[in-house]
Backbone as a printed PyTorch tensor [residue, N CA C, xyz], in Angstrom:
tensor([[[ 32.7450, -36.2870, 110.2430],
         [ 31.9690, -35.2660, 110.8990],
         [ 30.6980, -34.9710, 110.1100]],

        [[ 30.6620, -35.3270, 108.8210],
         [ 29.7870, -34.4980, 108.1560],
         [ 28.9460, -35.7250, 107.8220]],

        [[ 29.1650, -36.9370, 108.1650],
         [ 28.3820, -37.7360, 108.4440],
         [ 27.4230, -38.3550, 109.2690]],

        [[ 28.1240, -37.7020, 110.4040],
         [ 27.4200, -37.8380, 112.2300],
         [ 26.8910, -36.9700, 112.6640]],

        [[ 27.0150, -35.7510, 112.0510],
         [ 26.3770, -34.3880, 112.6790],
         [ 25.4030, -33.2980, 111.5680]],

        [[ 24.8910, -32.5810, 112.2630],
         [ 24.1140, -31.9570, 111.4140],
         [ 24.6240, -30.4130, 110.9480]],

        [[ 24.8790, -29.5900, 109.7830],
         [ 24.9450, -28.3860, 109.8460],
         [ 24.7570, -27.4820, 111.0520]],

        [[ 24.1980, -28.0340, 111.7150],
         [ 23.7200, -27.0880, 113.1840],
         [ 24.3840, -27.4470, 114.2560]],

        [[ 24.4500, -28.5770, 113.9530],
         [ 25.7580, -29.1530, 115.2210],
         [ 27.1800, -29.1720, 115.1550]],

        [[ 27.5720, -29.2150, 113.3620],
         [ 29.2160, -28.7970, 113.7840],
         [ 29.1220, -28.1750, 112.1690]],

        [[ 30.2700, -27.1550, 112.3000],
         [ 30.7340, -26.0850, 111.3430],
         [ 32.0940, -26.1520, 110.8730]],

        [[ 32.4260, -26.5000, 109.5800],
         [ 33.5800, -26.6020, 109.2950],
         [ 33.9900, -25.5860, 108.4830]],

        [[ 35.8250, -24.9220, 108.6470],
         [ 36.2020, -24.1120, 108.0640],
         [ 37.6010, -24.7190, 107.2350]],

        [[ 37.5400, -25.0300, 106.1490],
         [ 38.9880, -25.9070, 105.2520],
         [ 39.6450, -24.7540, 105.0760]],

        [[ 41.2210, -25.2380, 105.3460],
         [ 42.1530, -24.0250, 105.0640],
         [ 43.4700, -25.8860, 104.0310]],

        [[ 42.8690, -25.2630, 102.4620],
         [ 43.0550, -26.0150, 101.8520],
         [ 44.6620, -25.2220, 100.7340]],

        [[ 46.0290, -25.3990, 101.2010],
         [ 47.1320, -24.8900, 100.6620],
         [ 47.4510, -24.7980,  99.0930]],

        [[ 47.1750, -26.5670,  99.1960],
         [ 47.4610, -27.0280,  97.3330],
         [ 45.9380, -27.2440,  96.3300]],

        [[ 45.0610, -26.8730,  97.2920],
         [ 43.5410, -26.7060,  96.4970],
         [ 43.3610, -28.7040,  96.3580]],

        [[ 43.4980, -29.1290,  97.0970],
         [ 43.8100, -30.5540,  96.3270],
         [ 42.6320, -31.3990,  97.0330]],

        [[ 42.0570, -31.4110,  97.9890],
         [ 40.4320, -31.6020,  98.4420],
         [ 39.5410, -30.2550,  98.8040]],

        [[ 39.4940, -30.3640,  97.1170],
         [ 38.6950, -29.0460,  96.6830],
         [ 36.8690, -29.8830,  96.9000]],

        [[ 36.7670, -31.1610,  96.5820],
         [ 35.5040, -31.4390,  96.3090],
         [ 34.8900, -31.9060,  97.9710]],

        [[ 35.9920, -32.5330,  98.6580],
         [ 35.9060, -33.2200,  99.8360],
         [ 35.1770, -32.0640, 100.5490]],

        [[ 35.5050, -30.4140, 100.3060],
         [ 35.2040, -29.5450, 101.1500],
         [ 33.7840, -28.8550, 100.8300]],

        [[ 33.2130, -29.3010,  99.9070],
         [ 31.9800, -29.1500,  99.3830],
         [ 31.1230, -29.3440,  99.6440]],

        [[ 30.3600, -29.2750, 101.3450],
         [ 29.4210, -29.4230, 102.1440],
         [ 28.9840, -28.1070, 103.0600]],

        [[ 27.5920, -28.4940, 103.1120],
         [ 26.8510, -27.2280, 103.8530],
         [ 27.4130, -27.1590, 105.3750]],

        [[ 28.1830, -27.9130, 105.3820],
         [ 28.5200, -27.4800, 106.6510],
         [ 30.0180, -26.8980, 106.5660]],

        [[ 30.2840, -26.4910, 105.8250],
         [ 31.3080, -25.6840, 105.5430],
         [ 30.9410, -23.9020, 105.5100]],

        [[ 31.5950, -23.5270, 106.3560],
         [ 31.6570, -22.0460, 106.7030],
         [ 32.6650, -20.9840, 106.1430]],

        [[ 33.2400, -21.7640, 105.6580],
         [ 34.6540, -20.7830, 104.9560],
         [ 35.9590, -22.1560, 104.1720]],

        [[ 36.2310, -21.5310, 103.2810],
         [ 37.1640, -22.5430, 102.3380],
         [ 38.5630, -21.2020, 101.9660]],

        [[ 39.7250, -21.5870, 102.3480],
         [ 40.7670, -20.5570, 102.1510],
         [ 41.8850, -21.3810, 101.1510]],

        [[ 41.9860, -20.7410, 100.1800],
         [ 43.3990, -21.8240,  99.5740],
         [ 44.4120, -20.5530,  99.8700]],

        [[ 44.4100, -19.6970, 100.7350],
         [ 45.7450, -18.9220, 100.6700],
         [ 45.9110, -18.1500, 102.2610]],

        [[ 47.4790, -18.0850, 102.6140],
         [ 46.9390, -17.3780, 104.3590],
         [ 46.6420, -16.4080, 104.4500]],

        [[ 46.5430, -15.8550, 103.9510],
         [ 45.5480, -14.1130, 103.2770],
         [ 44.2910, -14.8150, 103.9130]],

        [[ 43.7410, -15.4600, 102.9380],
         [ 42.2500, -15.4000, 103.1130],
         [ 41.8740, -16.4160, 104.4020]],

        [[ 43.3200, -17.5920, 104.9650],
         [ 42.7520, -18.0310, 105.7860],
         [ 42.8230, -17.9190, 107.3360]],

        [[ 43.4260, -16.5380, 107.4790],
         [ 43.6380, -15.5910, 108.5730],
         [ 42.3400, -15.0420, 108.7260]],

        [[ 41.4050, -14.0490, 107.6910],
         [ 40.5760, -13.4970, 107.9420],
         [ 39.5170, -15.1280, 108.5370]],

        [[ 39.1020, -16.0410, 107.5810],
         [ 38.5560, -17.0610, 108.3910],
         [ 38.3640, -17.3740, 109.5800]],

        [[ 40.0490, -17.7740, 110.5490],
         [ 40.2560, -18.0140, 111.4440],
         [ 39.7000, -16.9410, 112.6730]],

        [[ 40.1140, -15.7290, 112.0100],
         [ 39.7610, -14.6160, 112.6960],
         [ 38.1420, -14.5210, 113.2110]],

        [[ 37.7120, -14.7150, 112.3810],
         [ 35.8960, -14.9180, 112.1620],
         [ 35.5910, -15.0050, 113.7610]],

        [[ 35.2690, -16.4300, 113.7900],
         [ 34.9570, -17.7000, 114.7840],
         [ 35.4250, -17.1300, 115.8300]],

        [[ 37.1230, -16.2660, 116.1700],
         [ 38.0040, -16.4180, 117.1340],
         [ 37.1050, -15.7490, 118.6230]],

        [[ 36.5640, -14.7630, 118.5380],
         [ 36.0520, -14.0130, 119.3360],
         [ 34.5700, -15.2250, 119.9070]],

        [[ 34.0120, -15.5330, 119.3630],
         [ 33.0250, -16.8460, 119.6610],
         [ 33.6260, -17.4570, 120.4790]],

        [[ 34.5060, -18.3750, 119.9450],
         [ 35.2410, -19.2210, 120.6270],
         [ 35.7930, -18.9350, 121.9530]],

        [[ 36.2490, -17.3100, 122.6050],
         [ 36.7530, -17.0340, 123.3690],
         [ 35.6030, -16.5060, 124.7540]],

        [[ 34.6130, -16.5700, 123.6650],
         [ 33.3520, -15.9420, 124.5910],
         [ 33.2640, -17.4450, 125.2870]],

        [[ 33.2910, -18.6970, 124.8300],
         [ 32.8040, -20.4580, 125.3810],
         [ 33.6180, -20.4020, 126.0980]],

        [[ 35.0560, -19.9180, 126.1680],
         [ 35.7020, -20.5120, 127.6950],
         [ 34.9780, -20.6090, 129.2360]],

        [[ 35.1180, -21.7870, 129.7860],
         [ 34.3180, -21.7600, 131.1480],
         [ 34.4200, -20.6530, 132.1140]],

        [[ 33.7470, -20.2640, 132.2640],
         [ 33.0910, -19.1350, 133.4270],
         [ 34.1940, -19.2930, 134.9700]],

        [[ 34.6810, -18.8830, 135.8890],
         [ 35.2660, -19.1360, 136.3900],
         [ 34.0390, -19.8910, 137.7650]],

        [[ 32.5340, -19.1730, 137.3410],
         [ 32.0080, -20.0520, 138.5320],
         [ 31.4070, -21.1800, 138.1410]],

        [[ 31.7660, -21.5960, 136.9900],
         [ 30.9820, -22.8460, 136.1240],
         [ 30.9670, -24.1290, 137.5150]],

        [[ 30.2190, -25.0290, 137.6080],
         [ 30.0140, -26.2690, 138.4000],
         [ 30.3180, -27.3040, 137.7210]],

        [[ 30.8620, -28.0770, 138.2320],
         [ 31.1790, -29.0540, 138.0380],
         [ 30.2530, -30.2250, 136.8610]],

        [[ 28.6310, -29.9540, 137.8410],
         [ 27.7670, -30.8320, 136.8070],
         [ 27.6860, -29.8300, 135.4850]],

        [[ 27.6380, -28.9470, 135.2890],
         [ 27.7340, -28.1510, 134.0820],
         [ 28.7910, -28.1300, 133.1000]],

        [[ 29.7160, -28.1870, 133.4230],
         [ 31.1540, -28.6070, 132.7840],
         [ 31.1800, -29.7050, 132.4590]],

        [[ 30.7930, -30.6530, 132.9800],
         [ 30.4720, -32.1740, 132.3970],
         [ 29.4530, -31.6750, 131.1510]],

        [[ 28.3440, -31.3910, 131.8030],
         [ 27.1400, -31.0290, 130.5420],
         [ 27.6270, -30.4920, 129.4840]],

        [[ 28.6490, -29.6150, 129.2930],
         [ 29.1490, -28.4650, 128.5560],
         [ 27.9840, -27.3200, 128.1420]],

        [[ 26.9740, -27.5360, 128.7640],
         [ 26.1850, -26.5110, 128.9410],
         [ 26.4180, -24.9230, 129.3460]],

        [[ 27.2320, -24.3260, 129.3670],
         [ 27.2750, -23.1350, 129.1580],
         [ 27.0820, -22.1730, 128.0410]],

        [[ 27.3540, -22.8870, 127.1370],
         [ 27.4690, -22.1610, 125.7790],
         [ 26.3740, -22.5710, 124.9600]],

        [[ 25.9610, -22.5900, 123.8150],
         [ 24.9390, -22.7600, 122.7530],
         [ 26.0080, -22.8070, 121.1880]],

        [[ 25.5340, -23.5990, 120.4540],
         [ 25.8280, -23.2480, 119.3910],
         [ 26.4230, -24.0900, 118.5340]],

        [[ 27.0350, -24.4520, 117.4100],
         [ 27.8320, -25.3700, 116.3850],
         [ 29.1280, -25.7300, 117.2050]],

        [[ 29.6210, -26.9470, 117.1750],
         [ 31.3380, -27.3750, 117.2130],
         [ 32.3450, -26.4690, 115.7560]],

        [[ 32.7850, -25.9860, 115.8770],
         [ 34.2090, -26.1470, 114.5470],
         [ 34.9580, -27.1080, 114.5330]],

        [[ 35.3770, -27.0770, 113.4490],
         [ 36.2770, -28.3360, 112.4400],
         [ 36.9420, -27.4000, 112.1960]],

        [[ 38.3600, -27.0300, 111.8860],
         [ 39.0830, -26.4250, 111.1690],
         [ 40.5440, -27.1420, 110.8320]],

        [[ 40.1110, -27.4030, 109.4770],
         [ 40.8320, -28.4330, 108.8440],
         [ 41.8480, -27.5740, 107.7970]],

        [[ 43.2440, -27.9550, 108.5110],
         [ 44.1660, -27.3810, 107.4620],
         [ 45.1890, -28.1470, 106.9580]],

        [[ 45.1280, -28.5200, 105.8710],
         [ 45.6070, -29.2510, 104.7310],
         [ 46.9480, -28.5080, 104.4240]],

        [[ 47.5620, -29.4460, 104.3130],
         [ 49.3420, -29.5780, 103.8560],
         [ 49.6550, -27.7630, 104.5460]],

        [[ 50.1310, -27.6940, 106.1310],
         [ 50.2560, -26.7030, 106.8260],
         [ 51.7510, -26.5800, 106.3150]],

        [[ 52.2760, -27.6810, 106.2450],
         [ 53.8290, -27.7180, 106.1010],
         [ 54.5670, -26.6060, 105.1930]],

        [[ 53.4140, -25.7780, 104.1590],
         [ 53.7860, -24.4290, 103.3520],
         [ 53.6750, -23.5760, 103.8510]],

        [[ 53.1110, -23.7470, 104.9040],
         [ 52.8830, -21.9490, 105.5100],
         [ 53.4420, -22.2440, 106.8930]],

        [[ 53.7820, -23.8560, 107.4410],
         [ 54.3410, -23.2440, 108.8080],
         [ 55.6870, -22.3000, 108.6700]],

        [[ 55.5850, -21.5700, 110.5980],
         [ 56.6470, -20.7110, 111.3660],
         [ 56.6290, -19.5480, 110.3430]],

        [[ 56.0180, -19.1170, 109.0240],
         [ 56.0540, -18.2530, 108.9100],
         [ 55.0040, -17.6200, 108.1640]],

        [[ 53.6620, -17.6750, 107.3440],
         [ 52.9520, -17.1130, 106.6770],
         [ 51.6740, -17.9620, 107.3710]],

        [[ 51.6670, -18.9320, 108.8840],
         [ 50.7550, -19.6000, 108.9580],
         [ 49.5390, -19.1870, 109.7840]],

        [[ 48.4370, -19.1540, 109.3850],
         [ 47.1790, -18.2070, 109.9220],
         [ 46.9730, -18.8430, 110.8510]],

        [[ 47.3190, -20.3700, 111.3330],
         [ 46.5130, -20.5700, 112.6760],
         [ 46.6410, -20.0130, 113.7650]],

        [[ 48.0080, -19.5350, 114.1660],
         [ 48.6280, -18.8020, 115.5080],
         [ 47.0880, -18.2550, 116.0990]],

        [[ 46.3560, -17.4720, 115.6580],
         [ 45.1980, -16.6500, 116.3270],
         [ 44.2670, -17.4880, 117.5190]],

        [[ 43.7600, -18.5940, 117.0590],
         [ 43.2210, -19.5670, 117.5630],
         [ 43.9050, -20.6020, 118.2090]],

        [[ 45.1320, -20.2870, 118.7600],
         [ 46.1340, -21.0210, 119.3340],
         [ 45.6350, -21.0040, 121.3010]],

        [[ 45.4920, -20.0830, 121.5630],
         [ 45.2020, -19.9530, 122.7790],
         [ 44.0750, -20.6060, 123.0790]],

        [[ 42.8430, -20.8210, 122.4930],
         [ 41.9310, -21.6560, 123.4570],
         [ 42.2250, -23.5420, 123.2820]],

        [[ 43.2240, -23.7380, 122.6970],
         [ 43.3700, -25.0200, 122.0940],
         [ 43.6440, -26.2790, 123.5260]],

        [[ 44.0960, -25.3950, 124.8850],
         [ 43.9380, -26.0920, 126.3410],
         [ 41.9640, -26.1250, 126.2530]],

        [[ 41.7050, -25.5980, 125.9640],
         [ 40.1080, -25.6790, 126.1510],
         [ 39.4930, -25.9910, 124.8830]],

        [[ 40.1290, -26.6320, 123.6500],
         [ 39.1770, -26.7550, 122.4560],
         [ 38.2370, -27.5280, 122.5010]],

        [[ 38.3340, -29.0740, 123.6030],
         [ 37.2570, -30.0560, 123.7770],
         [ 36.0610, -29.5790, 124.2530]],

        [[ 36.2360, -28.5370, 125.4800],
         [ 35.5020, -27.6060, 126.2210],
         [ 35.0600, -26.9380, 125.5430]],

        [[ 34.9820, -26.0520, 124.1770],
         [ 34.3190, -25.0410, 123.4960],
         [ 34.0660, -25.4990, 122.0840]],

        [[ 34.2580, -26.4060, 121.7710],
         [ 34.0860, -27.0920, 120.7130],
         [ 34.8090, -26.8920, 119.5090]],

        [[ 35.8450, -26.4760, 119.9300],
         [ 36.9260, -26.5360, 118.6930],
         [ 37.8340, -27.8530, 118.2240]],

        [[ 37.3970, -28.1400, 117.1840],
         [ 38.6870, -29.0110, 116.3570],
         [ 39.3970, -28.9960, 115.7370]],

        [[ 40.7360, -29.0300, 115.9410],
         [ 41.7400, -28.7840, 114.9430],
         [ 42.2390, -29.8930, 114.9150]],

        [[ 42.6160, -29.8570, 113.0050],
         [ 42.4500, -30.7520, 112.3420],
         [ 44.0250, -30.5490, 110.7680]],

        [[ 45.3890, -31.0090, 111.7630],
         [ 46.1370, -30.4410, 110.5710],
         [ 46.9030, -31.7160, 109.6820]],

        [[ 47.0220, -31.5430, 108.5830],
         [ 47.9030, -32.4940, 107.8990],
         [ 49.4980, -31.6970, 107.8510]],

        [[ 50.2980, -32.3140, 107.3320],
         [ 51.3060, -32.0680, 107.2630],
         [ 52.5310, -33.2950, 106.4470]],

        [[ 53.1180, -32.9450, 105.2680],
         [ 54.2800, -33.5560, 104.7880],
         [ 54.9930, -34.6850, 105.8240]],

        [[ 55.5420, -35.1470, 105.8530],
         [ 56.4640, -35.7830, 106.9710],
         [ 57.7890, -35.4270, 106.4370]],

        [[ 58.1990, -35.1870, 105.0430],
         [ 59.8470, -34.2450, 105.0070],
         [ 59.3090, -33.0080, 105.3530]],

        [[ 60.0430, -32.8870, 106.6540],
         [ 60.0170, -31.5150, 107.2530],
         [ 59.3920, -31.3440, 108.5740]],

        [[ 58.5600, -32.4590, 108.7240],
         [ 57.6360, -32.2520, 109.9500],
         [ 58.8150, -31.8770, 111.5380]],

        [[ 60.0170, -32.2670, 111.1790],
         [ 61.2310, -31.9880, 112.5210],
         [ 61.1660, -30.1350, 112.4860]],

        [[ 60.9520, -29.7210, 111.5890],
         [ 60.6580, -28.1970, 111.1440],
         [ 59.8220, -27.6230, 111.8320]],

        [[ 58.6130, -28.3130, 111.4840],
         [ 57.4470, -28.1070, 111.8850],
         [ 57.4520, -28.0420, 113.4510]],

        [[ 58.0600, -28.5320, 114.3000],
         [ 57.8530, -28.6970, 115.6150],
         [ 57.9770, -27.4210, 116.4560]],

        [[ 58.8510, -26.2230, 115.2600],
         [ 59.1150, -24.6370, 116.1800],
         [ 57.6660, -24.1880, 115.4770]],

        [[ 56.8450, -24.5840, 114.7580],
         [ 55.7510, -23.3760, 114.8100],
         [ 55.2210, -23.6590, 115.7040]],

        [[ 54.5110, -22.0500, 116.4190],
         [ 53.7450, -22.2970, 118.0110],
         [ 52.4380, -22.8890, 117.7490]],

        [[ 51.2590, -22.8580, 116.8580],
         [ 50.4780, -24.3220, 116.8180],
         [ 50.8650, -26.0280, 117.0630]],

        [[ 52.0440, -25.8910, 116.7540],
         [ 52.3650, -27.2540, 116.5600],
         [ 52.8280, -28.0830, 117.8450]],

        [[ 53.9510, -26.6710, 118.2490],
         [ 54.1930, -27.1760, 119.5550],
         [ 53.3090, -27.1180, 121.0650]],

        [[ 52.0530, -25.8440, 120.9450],
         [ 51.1670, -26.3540, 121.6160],
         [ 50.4640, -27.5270, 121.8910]],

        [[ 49.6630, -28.0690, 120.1390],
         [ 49.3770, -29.0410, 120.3900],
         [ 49.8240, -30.2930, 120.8810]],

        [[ 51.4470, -30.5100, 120.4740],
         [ 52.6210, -31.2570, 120.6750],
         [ 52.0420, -31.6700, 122.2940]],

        [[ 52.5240, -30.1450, 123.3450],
         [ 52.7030, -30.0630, 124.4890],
         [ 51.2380, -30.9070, 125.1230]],

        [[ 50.2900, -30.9210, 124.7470],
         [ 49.2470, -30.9090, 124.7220],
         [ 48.9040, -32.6460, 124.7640]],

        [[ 49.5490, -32.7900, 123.6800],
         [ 49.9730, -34.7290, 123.6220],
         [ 48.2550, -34.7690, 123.0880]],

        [[ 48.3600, -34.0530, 122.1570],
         [ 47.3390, -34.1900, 121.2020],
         [ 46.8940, -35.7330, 120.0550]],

        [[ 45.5570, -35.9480, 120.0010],
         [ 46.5490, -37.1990, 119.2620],
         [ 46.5870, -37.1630, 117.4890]],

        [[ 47.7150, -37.8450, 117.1910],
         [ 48.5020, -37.7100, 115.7810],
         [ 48.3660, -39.2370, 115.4130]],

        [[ 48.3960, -38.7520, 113.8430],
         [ 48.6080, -40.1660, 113.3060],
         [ 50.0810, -39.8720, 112.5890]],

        [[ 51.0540, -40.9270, 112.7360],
         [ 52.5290, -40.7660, 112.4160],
         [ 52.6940, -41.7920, 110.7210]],

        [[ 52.1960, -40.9270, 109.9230],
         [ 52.8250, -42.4220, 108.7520],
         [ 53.7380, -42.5780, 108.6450]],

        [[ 54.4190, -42.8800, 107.1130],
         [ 56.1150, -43.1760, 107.2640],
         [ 57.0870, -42.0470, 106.7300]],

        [[ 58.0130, -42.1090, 107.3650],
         [ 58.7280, -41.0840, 107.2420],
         [ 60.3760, -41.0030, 107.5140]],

        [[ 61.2140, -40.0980, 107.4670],
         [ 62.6440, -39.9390, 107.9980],
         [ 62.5780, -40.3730, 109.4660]],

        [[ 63.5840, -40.9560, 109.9280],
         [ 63.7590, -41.3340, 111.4220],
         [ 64.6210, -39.9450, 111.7180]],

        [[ 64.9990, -39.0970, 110.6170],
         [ 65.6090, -37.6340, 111.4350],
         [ 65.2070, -37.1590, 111.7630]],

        [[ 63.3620, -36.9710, 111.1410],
         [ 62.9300, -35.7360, 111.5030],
         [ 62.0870, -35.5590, 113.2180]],

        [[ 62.8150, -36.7850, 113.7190],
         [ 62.4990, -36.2900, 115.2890],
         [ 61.5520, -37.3850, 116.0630]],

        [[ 60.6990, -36.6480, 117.0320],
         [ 59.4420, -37.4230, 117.5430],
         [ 58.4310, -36.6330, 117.3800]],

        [[ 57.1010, -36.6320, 116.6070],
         [ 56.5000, -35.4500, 116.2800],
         [ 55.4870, -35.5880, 116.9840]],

        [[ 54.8780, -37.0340, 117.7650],
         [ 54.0310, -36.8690, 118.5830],
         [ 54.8220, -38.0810, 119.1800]],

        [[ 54.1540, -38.0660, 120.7390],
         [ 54.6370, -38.6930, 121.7690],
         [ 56.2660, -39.1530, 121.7770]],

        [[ 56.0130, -40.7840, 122.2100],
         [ 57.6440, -41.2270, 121.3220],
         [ 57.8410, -41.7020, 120.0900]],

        [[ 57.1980, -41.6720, 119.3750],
         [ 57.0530, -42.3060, 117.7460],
         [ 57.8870, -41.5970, 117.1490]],

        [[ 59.1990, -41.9250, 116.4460],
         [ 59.6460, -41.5500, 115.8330],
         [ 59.4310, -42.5250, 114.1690]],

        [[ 59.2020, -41.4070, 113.3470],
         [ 59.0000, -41.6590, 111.8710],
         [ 60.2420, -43.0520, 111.1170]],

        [[ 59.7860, -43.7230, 110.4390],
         [ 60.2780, -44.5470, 109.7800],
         [ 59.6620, -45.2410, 108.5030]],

        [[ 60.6320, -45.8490, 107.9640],
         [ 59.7260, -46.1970, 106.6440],
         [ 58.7100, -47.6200, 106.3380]],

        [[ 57.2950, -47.3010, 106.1700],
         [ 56.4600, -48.0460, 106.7080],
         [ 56.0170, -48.2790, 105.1470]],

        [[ 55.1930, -49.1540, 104.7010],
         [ 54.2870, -49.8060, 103.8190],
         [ 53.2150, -48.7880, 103.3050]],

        [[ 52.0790, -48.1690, 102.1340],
         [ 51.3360, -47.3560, 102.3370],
         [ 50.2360, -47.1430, 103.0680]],

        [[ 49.8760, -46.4300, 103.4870],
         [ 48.6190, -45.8690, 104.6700],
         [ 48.8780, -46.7260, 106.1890]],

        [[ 50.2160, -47.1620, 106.1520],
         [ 50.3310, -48.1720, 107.4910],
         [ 50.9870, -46.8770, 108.5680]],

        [[ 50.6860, -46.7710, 109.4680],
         [ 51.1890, -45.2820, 110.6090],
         [ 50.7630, -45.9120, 111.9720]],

        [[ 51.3870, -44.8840, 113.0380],
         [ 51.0900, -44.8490, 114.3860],
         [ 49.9920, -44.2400, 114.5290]],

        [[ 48.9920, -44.4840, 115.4980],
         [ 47.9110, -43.9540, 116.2210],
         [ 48.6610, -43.4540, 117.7380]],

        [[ 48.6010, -42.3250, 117.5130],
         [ 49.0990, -41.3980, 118.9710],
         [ 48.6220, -41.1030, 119.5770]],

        [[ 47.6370, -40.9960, 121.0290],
         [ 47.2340, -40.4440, 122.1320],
         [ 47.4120, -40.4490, 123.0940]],

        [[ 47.0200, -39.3490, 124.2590],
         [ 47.2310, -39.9110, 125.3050],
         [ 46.8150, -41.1160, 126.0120]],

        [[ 45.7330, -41.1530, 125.9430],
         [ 45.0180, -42.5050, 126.8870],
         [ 45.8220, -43.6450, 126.6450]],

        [[ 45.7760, -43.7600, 125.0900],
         [ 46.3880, -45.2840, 125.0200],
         [ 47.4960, -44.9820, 124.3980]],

        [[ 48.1830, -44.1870, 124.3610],
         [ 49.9820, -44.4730, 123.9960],
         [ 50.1230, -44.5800, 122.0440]],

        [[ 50.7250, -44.7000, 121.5410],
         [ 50.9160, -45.3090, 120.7700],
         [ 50.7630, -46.8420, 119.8640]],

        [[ 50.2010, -47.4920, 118.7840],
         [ 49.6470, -48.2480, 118.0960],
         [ 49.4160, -48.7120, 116.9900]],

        [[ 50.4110, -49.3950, 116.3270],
         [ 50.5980, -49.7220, 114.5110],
         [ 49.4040, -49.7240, 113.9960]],

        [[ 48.3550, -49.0890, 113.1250],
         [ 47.4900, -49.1430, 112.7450],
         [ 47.4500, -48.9520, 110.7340]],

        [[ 46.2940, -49.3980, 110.2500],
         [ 45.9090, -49.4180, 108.3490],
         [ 44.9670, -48.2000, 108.5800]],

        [[ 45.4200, -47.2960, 107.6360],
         [ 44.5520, -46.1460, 107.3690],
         [ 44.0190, -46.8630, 105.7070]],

        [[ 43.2440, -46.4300, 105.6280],
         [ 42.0060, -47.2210, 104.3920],
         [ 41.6140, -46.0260, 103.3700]],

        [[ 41.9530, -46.2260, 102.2530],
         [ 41.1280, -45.7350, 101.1680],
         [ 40.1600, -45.8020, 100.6730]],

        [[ 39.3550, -44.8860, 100.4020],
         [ 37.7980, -45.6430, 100.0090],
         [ 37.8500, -44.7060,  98.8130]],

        [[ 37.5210, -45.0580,  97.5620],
         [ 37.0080, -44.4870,  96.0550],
         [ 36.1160, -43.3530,  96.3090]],

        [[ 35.9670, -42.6200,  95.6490],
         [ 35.2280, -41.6260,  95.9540],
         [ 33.9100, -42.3450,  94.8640]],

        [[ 32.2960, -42.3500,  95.2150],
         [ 31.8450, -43.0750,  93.9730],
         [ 31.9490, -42.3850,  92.6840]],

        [[ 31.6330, -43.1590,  92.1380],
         [ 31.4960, -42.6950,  90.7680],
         [ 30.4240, -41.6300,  90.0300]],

        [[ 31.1460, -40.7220,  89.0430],
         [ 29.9960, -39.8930,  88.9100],
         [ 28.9940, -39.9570,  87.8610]],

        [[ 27.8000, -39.8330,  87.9260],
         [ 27.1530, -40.4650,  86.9130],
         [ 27.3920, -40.4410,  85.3190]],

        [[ 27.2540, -40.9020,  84.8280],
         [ 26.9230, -40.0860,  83.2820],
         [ 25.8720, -39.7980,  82.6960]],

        [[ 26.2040, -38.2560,  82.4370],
         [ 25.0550, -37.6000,  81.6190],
         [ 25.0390, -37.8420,  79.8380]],

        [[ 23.9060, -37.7630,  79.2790],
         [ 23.5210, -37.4490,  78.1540],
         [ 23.0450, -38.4730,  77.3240]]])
């Protein structure tokens, strides 16, 4: 995102648990950074009323809704890192749960990681299972075959590193290589 778009075009808010892409989140297009659900409730909260103002108009047209021209303003990113500590019970996203049938429409992205011990857990918090319902798409790495189907029919198993399912609707499910890239190197001073 922060490669394709401009500060003005999309706004990101990190809700970062274990502080652990502390540097990754270190861009001007970052609007708020929370390592705790204290602080990443008030965040969420922020935006929420914005966001609710973009829902389509009930007399919106058709060519306008294509356009997404009703509204003005930045996309959100809201990226929350290792949720798996705060889901079903200390977890700030619930607030911003309701426009998530319309997030493409108002420009919301949500953006969650999550453990895979536990993710069968994960499936009663109500973010999760919205998006679930939603047939949102997930990437499945490897994991317990107990802990369920966490998106579509993919159930977790034990895979090779960064090797996972690609989940969506359009195209179903898809063995795919997730890729590491080095972060570069930092110079040396003195």
């Amino acid at each position: 995102m922060v490669a394709r778009r401009t500060p003005y075009e999309a706004r990101l808010i990190v809700i970062d648990h274990r502080r652990s892409p502390l540097d990754s989140a270190a861009t001007e297009h970052r609007v708020g950074y929370a390592a705790s659900s204290a602080a990443a409730l008030e965040l969420i909260n922020d935006p929420r009323s914005a966001l609710l103002k973009r829902l389509p108009p009930a007399d919106l047209t058709p060519e306008r809704f294509r356009a997404r021209n009703w509204w003005q303003g930045s996309d959100l990113c809201v990226v929350d890192d290792d949720d798996d500590l705060v889901m079903t019970s200390s977890n700030p996203l619930p607030p911003p749960a309701e426009p998530l049938p319309q997030a493409a429409d108002i420009g919301l992205h949500p953006v969650m990681s999550c453990a895979m011990g536990g993710v069968g857990r994960a499936m009663y918090d109500p973010v999760i299972q919205r998006m679930k319902d939603m047939a949102g798409a997930a990437v499945i790495l490897s994991g317990d075959k107990d802990e369920g189907f966490p998106a579509g029919n993919v159930r977790p198993h034990p895979l090779p590193p960064g090797r996972g399912y690609s989940v969506d609707r359009k195209c179903g499910a898809h063995l795919t290589q997730t890729a590491f890239l080095l972060p570069p190197p930092v110079p040396e001073t003195g």
